[in-house]
BALONU-707475 format. One record per residue (C-alpha): x, y, z; residue in one letter. Coordinates in nm, 4 decimals, padded with zeros to 6 digits. Each point is the difference from the previous one (the first is absolute). Last residue first. Example, Ala and Ser with C-alpha at 12.3 -4.5 7.8 and 13.67 -1.06 7.14 Angstrom:
> c1;c2;c3;type
> 01.3670;-00.1060;00.7140;S
> -00.1370;-00.3440;00.0660;A
//
This chain:
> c1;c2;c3;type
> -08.3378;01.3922;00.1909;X
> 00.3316;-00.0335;00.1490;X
> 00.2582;00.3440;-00.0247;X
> -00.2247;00.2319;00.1391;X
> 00.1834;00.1252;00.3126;X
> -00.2098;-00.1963;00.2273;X
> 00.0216;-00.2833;-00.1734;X
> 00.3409;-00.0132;-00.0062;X
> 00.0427;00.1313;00.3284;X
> -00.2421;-00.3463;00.0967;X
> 00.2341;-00.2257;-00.1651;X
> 00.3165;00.1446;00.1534;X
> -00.1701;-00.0641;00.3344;X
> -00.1044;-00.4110;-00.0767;X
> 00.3348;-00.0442;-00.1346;X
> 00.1390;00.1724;00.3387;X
> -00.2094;-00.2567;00.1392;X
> 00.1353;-00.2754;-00.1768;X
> 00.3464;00.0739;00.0624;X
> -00.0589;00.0346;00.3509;X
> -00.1727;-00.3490;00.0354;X
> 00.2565;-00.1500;-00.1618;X
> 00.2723;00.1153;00.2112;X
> -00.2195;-00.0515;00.2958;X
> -00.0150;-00.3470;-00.0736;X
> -00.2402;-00.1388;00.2929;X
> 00.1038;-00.1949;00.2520;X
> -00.3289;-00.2889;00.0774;X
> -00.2133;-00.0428;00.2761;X
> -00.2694;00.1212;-00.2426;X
> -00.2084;00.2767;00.1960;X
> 00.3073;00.0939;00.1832;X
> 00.2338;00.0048;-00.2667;X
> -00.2007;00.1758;-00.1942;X
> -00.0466;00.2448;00.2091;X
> 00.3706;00.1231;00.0826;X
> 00.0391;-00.0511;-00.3875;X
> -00.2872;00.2849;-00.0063;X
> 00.1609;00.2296;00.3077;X
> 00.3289;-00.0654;-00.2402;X
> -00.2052;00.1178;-00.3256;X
> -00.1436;00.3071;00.1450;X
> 00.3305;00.0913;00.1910;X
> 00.1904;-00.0724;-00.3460;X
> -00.1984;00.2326;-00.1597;X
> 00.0630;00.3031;00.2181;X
> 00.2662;00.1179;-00.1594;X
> 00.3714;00.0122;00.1489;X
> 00.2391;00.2994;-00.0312;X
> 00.3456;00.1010;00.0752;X
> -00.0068;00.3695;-00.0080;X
> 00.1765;00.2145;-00.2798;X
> -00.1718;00.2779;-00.0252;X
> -00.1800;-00.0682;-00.3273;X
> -00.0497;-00.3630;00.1097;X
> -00.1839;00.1562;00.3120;X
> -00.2174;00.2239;-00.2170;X
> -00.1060;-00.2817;-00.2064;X
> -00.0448;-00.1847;00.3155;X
> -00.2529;00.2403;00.1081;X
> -00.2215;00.0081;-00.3266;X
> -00.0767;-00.3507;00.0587;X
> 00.1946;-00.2670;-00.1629;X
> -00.1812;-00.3480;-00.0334;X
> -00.3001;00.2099;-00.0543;X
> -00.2064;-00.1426;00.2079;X
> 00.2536;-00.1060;00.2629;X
> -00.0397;00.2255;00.2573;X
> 00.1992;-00.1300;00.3659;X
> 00.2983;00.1950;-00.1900;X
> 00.4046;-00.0008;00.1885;X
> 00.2055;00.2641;-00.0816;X
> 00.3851;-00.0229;00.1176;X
> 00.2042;00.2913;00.1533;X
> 00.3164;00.1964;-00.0142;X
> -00.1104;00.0986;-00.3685;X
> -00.2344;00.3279;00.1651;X
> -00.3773;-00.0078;-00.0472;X
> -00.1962;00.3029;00.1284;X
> 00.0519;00.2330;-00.3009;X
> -00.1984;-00.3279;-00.1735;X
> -00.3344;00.0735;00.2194;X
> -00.1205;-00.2600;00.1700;X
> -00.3522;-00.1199;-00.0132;X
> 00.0232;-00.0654;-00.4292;X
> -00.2769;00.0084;-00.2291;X
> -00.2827;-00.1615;-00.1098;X
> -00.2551;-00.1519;00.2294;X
> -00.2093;-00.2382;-00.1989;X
> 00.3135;-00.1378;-00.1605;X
> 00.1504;-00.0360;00.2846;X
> 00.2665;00.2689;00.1043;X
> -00.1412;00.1510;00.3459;X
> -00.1432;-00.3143;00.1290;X
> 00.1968;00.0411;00.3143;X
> 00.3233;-00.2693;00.1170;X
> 00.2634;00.1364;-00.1244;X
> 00.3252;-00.0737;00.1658;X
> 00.3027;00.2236;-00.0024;X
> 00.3963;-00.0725;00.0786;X
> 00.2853;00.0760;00.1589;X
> -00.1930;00.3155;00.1339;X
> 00.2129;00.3241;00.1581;X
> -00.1601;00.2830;-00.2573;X
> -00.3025;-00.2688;00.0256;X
> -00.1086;00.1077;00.3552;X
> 00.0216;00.3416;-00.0779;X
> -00.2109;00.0362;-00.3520;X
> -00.2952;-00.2160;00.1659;X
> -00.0345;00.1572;00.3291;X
> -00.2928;00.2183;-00.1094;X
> -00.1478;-00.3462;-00.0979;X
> -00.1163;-00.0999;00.3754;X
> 00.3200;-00.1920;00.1748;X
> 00.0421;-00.3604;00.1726;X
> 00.2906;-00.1684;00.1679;X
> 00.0828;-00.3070;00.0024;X
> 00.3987;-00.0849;00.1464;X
> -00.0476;-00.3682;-00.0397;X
> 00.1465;-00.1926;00.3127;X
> -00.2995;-00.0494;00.1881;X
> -00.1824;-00.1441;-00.3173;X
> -00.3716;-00.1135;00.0777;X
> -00.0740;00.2643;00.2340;X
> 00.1583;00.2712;-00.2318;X
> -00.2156;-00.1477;-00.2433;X
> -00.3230;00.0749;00.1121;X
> 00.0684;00.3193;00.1476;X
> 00.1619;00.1211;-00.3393;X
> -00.2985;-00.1025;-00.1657;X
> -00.2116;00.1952;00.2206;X
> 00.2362;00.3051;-00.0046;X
> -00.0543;-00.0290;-00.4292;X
> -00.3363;-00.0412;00.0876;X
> -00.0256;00.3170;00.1702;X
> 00.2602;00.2041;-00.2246;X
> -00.3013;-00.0270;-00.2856;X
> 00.2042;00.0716;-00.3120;X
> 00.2764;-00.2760;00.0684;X
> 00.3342;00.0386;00.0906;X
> 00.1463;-00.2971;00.1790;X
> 00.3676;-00.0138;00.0937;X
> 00.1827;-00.3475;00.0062;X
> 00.3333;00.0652;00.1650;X
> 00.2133;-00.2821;00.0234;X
> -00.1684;-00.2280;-00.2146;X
> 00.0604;-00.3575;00.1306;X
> -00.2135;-00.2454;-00.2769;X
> -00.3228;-00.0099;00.2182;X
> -00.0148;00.3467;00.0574;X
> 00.0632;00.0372;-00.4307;X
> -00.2918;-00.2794;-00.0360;X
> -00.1848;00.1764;00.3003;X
> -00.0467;00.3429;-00.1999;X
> -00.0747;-00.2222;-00.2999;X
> -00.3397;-00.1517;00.1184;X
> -00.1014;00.3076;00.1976;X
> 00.0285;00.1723;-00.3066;X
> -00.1988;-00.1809;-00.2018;X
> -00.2345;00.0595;00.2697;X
> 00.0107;00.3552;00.0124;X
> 00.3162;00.1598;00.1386;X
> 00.1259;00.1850;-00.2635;X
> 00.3682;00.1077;-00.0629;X
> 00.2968;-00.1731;00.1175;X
> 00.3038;00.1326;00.0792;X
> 00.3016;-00.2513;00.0429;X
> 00.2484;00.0848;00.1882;X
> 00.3200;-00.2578;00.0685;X
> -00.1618;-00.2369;-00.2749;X
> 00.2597;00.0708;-00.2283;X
> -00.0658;-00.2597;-00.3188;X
> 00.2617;-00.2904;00.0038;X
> -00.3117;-00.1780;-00.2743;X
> -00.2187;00.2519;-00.1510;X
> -00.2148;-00.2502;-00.2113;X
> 00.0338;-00.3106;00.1323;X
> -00.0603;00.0702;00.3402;X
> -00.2060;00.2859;00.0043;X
> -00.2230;-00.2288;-00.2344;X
> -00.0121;-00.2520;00.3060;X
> -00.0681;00.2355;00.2284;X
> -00.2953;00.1292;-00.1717;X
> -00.1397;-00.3210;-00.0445;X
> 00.0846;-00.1114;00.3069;X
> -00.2236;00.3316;00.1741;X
> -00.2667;-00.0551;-00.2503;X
> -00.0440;-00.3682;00.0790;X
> -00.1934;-00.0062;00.3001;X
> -00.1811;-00.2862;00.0880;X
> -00.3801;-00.1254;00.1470;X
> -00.0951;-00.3155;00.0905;X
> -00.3344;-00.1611;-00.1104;X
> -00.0400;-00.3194;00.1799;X
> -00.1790;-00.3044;-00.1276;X
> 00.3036;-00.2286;-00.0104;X
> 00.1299;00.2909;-00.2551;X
> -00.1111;00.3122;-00.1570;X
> 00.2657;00.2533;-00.0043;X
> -00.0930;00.4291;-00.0389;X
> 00.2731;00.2373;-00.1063;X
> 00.0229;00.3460;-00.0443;X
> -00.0585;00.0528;00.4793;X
> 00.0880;00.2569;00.2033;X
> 00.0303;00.0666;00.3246;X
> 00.4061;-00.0092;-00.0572;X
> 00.0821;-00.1803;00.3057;X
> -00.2967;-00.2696;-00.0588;X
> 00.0648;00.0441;-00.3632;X
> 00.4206;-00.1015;00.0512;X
> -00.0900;-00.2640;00.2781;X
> -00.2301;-00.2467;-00.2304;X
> -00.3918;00.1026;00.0615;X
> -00.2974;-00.2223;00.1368;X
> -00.3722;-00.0723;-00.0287;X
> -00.1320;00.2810;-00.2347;X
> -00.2322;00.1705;-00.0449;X
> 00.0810;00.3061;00.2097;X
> 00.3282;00.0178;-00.1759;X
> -00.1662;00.0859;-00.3366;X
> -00.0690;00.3844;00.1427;X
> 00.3884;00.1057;-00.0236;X
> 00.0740;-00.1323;-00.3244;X
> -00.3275;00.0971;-00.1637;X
> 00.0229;00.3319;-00.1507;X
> 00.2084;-00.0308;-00.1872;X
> 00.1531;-00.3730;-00.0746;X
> -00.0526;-00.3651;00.1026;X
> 00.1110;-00.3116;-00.1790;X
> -00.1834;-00.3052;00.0185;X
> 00.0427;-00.3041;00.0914;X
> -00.0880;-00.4310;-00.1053;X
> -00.3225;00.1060;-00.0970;X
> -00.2601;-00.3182;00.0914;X
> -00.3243;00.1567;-00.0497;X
> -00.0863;00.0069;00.3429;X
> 00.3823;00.1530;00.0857;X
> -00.1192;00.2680;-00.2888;X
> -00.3051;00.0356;00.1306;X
> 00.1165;00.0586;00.3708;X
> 00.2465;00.2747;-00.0989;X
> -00.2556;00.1637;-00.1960;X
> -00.2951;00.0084;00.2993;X
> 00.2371;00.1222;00.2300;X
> 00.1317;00.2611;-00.2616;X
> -00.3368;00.1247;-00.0672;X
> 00.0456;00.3287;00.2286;X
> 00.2515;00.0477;-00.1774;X
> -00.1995;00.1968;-00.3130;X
> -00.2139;-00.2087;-00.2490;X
> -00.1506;00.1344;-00.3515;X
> 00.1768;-00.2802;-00.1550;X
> 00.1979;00.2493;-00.2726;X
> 00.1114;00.1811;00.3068;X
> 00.1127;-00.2976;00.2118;X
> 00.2079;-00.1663;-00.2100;X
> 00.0056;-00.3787;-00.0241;X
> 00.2771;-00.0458;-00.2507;X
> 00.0664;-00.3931;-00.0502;X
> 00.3212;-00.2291;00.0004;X
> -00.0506;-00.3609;-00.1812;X
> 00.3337;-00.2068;-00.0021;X
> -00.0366;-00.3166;-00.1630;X
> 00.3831;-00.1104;00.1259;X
> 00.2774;-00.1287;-00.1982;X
> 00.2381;00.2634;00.1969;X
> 00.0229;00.1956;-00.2851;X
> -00.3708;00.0613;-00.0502;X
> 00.0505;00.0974;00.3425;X
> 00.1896;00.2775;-00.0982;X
> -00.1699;00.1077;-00.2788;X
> -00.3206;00.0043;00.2141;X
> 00.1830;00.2003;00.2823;X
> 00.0845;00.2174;-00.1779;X
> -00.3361;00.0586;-00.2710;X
> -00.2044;00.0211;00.3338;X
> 00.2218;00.2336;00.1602;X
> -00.0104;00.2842;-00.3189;X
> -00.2693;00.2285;00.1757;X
> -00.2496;00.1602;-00.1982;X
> -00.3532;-00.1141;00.1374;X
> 00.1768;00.1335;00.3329;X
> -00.1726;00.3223;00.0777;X
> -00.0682;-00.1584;00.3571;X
> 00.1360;-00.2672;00.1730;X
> -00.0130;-00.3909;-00.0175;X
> 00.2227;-00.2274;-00.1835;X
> -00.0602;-00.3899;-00.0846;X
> 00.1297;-00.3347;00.0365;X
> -00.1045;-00.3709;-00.1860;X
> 00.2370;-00.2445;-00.0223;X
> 00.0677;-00.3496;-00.2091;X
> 00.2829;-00.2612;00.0792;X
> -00.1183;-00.0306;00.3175;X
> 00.3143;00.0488;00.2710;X
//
């Protein structure tokens, strides 16, 4: 593996994103000259219809990968010359390899939301799980709790059709998963019985304040699990922690998905101690700002 590395993100709205500075840290760790660049759509004037002509630069220019995020994950697979098993089944692609002249395609949503479920809610009830949104981040952590043996997985999401299509999808893919799928006037039933809740809509970013599920909703029999992770603790798992849920933020699925990554573009195991610390540095730093406190 060279000793120095250049990578990059495309997506829109992204001129704010705190990948670079992770996976720069952590290469810096590694030894390695680690360049990682924003190419963001908006502030390029481009849309995805320039994706072929993206990917192909960055091979031409000799980018080792790129990560891929909204709205590209779906339209990048055209470009490409091959996909691992989890993207292919998923249909969805966050991370881009350039090797022996081949650009091959990975998903590393789904781990890194399975790997944060992991550590952070570990002997969590998985007998029915409720999971709501069905978008692509969605679709990434629907078949992370498929994958892991949910017995029930029941998606809500505010369009029943794609919910159903989701359900379709996976229900092929795991036989033995109960999936069902619900539109949101199912919402209060379906957790009154839930083990545990997954978030997966924007509903509790920073650009979408507030919470998707009301707190009269929440009972202490199940855990909380946050796909949001800006802020580190979203209006939702306030109300959870007031209840009594198990929680788990979504910053450790941003940073695992990024280890994930790493370790593809490097061929080496990233820290993902380290790399958690440093991006909840990264978060505290921002609320700081935010709220005044640096100049």
């Amino acid at each position: 593996m060279p000793e120095s590395l250049l990578c990059g993100l495309i997506g829109t709205g992204i001129g704010k994103s705190l990948t670079p500075a992770m996976h720069e840290r952590e290469g810096a760790e590694h030894g390695l000259t680690y360049q990682y660049r924003i190419i963001d759509l908006d502030s390029r004037g481009l849309t995805v219809e320039d994706l072929p002509r993206l990917v192909s630069t960055a091979a031409d220019l000799g980018f080792r990968g790129l990560n891929i995020t909204h709205p590209c994950k779906q339209r990048v697979i055209s470009t490409l010359d091959g996909l691992s098993e989890d993207a292919a089944r998923l249909g969805a692609v966050n991370t881009v390899l350039f090797a022996n002249g081949r650009a091959v395609g990975h998903n590393t949503d789904w781990s890194g939301f399975d790997r944060n479920f992991g550590r952070g809610l570990p002997g969590a009830d998985i007998g029915e799980v409720v999971q709501l949104g069905a978008g692509g981040a969605g679709a990434a952590v629907a078949y992370a709790m498929a994958r892991r043996g949910a017995g029930r997985l029941t998606l809500v999401d505010a369009d029943p059709l794609r919910a159903q299509q989701l359900r379709d999808s996976l229900s092929v893919m795991f036989p033995d998963v109960d999936i069902v799928s619900a539109g949101l006037d199912r919402l209060a039933a379906v957790l009154d019985t839930a083990t545990g809740l997954v978030h997966a809509t924007p509903i509790g970013m920073v650009e979408h304040p507030g919470s998707a599920v009301p707190e009269a909703l929440l009972h202490p029999r199940m855990w909380v699990a946050e796909v949001v992770y800006r802020p580190a603790e979203t209006e939702l798992l306030a109300a959870a922690s007031r209840v009594g849920c198990r929680t788990l933020s979504g910053t450790g699925m941003a940073v695992f998905q990024a280890a994930d990554a790493f370790e593809i573009f490097t061929g080496r195991i990233a820290d993902a101690d380290r790399m958690i610390a440093h991006m909840s540095a990264l978060i505290a730093l921002e609320d700081r700002a935010a709220a005044g406190v640096l100049a």
